[in-house]
C-alpha positions as CSV (number, residue, x, y, z in Angstrom):
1,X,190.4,213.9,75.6
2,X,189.0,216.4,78.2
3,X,185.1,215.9,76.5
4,X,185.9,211.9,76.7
5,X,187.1,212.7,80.5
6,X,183.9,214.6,81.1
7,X,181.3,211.8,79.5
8,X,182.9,209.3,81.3
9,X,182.2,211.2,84.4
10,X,178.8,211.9,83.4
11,X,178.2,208.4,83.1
12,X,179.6,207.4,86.5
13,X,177.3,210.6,87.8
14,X,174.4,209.5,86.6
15,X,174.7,205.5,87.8
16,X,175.6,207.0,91.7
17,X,172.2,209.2,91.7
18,X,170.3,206.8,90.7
19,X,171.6,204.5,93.4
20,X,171.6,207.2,95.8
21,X,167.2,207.0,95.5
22,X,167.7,203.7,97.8
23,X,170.9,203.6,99.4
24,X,168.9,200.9,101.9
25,X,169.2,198.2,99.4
26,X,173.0,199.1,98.8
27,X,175.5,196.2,98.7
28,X,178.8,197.2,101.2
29,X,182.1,195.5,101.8
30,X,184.9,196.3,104.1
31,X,188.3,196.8,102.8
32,X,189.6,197.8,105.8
33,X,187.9,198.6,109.2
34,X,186.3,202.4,108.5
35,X,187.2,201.8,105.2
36,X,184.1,200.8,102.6
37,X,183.9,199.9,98.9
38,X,180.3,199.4,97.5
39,X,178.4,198.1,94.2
40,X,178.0,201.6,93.1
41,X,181.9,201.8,93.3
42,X,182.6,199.2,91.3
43,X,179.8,199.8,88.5
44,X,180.9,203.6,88.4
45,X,184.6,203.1,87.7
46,X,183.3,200.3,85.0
47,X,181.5,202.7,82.9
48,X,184.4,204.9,83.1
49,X,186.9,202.4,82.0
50,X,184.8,201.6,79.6
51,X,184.2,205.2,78.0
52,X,188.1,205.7,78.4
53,X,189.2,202.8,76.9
54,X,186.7,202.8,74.1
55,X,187.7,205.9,72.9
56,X,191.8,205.3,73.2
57,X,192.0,201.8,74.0
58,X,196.1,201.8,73.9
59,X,196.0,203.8,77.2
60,X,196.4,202.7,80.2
61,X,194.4,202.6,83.5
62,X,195.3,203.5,87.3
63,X,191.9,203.0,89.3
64,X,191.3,203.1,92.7
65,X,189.2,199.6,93.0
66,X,191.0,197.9,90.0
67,X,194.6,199.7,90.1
68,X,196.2,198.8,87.1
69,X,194.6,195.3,86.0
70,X,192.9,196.8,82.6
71,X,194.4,199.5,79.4
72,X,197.4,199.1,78.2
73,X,200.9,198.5,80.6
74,X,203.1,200.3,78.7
75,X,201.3,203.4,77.6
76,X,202.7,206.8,78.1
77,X,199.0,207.9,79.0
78,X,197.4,206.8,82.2
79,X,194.3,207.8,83.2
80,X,194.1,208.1,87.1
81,X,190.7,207.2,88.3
82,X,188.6,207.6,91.7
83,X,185.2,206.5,91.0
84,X,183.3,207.7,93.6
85,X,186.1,209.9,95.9
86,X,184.0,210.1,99.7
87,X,182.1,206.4,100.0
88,X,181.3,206.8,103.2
89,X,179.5,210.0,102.8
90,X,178.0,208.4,99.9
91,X,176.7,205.3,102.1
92,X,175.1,207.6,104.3
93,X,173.1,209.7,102.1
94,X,175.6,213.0,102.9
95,X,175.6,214.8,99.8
96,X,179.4,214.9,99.2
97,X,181.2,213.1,96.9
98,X,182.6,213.3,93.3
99,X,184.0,211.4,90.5
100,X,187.3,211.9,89.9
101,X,189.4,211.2,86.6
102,X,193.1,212.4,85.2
103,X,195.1,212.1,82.6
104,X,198.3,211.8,83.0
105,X,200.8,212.3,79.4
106,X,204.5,211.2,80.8
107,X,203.6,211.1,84.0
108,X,202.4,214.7,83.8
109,X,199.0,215.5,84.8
110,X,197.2,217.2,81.5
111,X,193.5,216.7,81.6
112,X,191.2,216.4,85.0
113,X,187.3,216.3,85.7
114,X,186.0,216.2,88.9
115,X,182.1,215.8,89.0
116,X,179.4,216.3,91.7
117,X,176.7,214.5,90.6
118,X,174.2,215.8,93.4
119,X,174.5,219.6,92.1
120,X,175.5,218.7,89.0
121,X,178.8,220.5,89.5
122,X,181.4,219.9,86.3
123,X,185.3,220.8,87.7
124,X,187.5,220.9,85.4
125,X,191.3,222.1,83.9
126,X,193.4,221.1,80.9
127,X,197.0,222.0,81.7
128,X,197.8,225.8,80.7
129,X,194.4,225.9,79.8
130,X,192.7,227.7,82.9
131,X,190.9,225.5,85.6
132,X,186.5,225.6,85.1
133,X,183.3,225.3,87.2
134,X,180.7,224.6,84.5
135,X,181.3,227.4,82.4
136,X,182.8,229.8,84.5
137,X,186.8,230.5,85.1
138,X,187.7,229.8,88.9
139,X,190.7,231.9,90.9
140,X,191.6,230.5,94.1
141,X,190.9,233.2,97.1
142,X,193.2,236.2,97.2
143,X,193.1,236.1,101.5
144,X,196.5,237.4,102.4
145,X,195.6,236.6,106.4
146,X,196.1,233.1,107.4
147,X,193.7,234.3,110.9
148,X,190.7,234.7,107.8
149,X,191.0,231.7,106.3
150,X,188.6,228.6,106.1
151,X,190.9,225.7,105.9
152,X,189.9,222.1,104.9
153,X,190.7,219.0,105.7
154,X,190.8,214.9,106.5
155,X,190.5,213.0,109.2
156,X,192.2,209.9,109.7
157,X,190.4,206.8,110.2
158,X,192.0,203.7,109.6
159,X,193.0,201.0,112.9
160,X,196.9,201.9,112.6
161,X,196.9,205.7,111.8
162,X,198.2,208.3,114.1
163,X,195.9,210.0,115.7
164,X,198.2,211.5,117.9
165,X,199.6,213.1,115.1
166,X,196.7,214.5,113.6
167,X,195.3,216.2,117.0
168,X,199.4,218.0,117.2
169,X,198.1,219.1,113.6
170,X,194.8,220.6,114.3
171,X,196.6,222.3,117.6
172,X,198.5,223.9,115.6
173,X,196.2,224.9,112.4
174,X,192.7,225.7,114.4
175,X,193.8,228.9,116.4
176,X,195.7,229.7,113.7
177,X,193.0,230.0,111.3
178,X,189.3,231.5,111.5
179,X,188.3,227.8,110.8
180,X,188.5,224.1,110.4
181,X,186.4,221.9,107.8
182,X,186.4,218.1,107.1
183,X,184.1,217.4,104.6
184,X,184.9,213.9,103.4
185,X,186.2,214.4,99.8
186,X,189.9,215.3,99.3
187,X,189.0,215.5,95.3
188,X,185.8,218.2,95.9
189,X,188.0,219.7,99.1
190,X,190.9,220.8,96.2
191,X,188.3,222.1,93.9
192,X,186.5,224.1,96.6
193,X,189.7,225.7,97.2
194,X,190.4,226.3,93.6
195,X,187.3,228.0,93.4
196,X,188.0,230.3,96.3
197,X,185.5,228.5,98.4
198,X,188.1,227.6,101.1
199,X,191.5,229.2,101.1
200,X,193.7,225.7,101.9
201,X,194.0,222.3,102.2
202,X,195.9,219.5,103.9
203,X,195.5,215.8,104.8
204,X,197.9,212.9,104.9
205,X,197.4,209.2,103.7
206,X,196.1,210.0,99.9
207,X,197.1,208.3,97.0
208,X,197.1,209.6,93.8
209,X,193.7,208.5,92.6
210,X,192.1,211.0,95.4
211,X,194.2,214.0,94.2
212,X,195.4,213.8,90.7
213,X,192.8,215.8,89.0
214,X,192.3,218.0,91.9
215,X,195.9,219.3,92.2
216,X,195.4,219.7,88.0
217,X,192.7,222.1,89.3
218,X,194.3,223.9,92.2
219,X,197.3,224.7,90.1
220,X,195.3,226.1,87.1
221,X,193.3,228.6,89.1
222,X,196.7,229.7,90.4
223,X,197.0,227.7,93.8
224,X,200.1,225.8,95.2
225,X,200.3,222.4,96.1
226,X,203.0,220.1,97.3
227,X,204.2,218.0,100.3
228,X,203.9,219.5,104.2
229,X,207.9,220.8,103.6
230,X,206.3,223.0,100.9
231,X,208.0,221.0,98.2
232,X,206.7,219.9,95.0
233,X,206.6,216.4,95.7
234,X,203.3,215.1,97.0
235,X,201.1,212.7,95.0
236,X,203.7,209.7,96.7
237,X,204.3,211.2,99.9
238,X,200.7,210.2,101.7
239,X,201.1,214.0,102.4
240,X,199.4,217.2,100.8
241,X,199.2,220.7,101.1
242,X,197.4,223.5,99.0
243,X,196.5,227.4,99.2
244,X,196.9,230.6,97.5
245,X,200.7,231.6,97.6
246,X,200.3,234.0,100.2
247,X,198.7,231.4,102.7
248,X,200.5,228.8,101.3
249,X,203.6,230.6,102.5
250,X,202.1,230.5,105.8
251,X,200.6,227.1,106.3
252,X,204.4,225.6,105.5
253,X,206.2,226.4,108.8
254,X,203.3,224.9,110.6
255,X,202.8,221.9,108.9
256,X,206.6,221.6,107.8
257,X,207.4,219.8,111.7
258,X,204.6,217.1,110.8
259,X,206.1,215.9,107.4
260,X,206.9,212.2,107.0
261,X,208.4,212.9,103.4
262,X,209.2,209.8,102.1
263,X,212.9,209.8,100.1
264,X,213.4,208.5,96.7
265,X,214.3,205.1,96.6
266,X,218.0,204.1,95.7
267,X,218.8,202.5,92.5
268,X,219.1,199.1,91.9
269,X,222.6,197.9,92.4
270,X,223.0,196.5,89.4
271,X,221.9,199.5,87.3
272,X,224.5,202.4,86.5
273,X,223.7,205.6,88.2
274,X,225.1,208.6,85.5
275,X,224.7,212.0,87.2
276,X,221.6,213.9,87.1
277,X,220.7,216.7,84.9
278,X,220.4,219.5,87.3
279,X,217.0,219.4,85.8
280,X,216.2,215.8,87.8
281,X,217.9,216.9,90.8
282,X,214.6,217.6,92.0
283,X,211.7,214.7,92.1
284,X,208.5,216.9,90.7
285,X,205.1,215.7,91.0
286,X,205.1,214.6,87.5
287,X,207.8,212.3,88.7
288,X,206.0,211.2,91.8
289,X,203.1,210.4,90.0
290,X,205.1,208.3,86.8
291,X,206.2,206.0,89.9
292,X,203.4,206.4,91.8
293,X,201.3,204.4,88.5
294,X,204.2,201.8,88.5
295,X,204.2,201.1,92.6
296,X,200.6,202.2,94.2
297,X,200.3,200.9,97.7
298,X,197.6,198.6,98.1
299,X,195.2,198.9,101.5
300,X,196.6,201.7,103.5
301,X,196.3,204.6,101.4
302,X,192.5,204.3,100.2
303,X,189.9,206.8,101.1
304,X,186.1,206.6,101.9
């Protein structure tokens, strides 16, 4: 499933290059002011559909521009696809963006590929498996200082998103840290950290296409990740966090005021409610992302 992941990606790689020779003739549209989906978009995630589903064609398909219209509905796979994760970069000939693919078993992430096409950088992890750059292992950083640290990040950009917010954030975080990057894709910004290129991460308004394979990535090269409370749940929450445990540790009492956690919604009234196992007390990010394919928000959760 992982070399299928990795073709697939491939493909996508090699149809944004080529488009990136004459980005002048390139068709845009507007989802949302600030927020741009191209040709290249759409033709990328087709091949990767395409290779995915001719290979196991009773899975089933979470993708950022077609969300859950093709593969199968019922499957207990789910690939979870961002076919070109940093569009706007992309649109401007800023050479930093990725393709980004998943697979989920259960809900639980076990296969991820994220690929840079203009270095021809191959990130990827199966679960338990160790987390790779091309052919070599990756560690996350082992900074114990949260004063060193190069931290990455997102900006917001959408009409609607707080602002406000995000400068309290950056109040907080920039003399905290020895300094502050926003490069423009969430999927690359986890695997730079996973590779010890940055030592954290954080951004709100993701959804689960942008960090799926990512977190798969962070986690394998021995990296936390989770919500702004330092909690497991994330890949829902429009909210995520990741470092090294030791700056994880430290990022979570700063960020932990700014959390807009988002609590599980009640059962149906019609449907009994037996008591949890004290193993579902908790909602894990395997949880989180199981409902996550079954209810994506549409509009307001998308990134350039």
């Amino acid at each position: 499933m992982l070399n299928t992941a990795i073709k697939a990606a491939r493909s996508a790689g090699a149809i944004i290059n080529r488009a990136s020779l004459d980005l002048d003739l390139l068709k845009v549209n507007t989802k949302s002011p600030n927020d741009f989906v191209t040709e290249v978009d759409h033709k990328s995630e087709a091949v990767v559909i395409e290779t995915l589903l001719g290979a196991y064609p009773g899975h089933g398909i979470l993708a950022e521009e077609s969300g859950t219209s093709q593969g199968a509905k019922d499957s207990e796979y789910v690939w979870i696809i961002d076919p070109l994760d940093g569009t706007t970069n992309f649109i401007h000939g800023f050479p930093f963006y990725a393709v980004s693919i998943a697979l989920a078993f259960r809900g639980q992430v076990q296969q991820a590929v994220v690929y840079d096409p203009t270095r021809n950088d191959l990130f990827y992890a199966s679960k338990g498996r160790g987390a790779f750059l091309n052919d070599r292992r990756l560690r996350v950083s082992r900074r114990t200082r949260l004063a060193e640290c190069l931290i990455s990040t997102g900006f917001p950009f959408r009409k609607g998103d707080n602002f406000k917010r995000y400068l309290q954030m950056l109040e907080v975080i920039m003399p905290a840290c020895a300094g502050l990057r926003r490069p423009g894709s969430a999927a690359l910004d986890l695997c730079y950290m996973a590779a010890g290129h940055t030592d954290g991460f954080f951004e709100t308004g993701l959804s689960p296409w942008d960090i799926a394979a990512g977190a798969l990535i962070v986690t394998e090269a021995g990296g936390l990740i989770g919500n702004f409370t330092g909690e497991s749940d994330y890949l829902y929450q429009r909210e995520v966090m990741a470092a090294n445990p030791k700056i994880y540790a430290q990022l979570v009492p700063l960020l932990s005021k700014f959390s807009h956690v988002i609590a599980p919604e009640p059962a149906a009234a019609s449907a009994p409610t037996p008591a949890p196992a004290p193993q579902d007390a908790v909602l894990t990010p395997e949880k989180a992302l199981a409902r996550s394919v079954r209810r994506v928000p549409r509009g307001d959760a998308d990134r350039g």
